[in-house]
C-alpha positions as CSV (number, residue, x, y, z in Angstrom):
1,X,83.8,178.7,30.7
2,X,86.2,179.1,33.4
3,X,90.0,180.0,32.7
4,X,93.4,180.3,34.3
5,X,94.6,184.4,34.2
6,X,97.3,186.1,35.4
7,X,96.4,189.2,38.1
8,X,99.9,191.0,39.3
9,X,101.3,188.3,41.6
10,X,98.0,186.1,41.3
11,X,97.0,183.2,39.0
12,X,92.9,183.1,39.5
13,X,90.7,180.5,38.2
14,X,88.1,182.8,36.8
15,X,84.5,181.2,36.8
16,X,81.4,182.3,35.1
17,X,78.4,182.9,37.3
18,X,77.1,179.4,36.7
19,X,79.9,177.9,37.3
20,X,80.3,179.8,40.8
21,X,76.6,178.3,41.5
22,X,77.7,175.1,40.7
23,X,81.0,174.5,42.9
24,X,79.4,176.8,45.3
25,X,82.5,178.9,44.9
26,X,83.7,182.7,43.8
27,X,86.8,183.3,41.8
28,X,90.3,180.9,43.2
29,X,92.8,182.9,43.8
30,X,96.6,181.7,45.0
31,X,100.2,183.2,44.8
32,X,101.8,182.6,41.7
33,X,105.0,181.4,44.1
34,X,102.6,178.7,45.2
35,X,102.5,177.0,41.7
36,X,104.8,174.1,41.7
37,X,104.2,172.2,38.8
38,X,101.3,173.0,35.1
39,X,100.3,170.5,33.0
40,X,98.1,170.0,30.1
41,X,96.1,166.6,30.3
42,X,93.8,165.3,27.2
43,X,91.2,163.7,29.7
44,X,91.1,165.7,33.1
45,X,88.9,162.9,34.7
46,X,91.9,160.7,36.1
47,X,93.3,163.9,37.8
48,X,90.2,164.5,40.0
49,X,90.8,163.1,43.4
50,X,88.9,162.9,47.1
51,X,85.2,163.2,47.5
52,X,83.5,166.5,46.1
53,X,81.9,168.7,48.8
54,X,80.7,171.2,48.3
55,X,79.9,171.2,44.4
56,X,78.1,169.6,42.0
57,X,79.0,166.5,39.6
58,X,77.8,163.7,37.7
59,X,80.8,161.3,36.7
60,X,81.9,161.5,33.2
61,X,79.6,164.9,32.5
62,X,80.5,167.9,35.1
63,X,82.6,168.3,37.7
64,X,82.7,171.4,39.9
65,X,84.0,172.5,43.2
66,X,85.9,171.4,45.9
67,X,87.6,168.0,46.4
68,X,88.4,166.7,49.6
69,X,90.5,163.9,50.3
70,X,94.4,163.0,52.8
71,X,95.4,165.0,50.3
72,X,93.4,168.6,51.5
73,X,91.7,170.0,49.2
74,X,91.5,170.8,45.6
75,X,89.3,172.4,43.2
76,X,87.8,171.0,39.7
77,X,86.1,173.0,37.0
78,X,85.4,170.1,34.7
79,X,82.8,169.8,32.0
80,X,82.7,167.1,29.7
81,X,85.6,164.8,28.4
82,X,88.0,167.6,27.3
83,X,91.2,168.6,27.6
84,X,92.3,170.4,30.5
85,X,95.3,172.1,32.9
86,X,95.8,170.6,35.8
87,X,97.9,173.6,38.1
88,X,100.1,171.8,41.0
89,X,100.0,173.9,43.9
90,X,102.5,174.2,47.1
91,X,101.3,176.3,50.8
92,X,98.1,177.7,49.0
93,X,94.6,176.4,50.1
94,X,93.9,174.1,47.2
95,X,96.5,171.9,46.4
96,X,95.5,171.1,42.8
97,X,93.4,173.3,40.3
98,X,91.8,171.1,37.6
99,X,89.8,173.2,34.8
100,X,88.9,172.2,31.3
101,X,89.4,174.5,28.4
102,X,90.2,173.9,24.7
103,X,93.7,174.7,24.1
104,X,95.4,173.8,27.2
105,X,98.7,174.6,26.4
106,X,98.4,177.9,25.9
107,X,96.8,178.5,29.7
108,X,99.8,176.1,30.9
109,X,102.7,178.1,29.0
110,X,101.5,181.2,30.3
111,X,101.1,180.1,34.1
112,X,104.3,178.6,34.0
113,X,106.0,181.6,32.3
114,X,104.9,183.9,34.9
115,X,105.2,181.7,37.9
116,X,108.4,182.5,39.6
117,X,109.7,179.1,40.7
């Protein structure tokens, strides 16, 4: 199961080895200046926006790898209808991380604790 950790200056989206199969993707890594806003969502299906590509997803049951859209780009690690953090990003690649876990709060306090804005 993928999860939000801190690395120095870093916040990385750490994916298991299936998961990097399935959004076709290593490890996200972006400044922690870059985070603008952390959230914790009960239902992480609304956040996803744009068209994935590359990745793989079936609506409602997995949803993993990059998503396209006027907006950039973001990146979803979503399985199932759980709750999630949503990580608001400003000047990094992605501009939105989107990752389910169980306890969303803690991953959000901690990411918004260490992020320097």
């Amino acid at each position: 199961m993928a999860g939000f950790e801190i690395s120095g200056t870093d916040l990385r989206l750490r994916m298991s080895w299936i998961e990097k199969l399935e959004g076709m993707s290593g490890d996200i890594v972006a400044p922690l200046a870059t985070v603008a806003a952390v959230r914790a969502v009960s239902n992480p299906w609304p956040e996803l926006r744009g068209v994935r590509s590359p990745g793989t997803g079936v609506p409602g049951v997995i949803a993993v790898g990059t998503r396209r859209g006027g907006f950039g780009k973001d990146f979803a690690v979503v399985h199932g209808r759980g709750p999630a953090v949503v990580v608001e990003l400003e000047g990094a690649p992605f501009s939105r991380l989107v990752a389910t876990t169980p306890d969303p709060e803690a991953p959000a306090a901690t990411i918004l604790a260490a992020s320097p804005r």
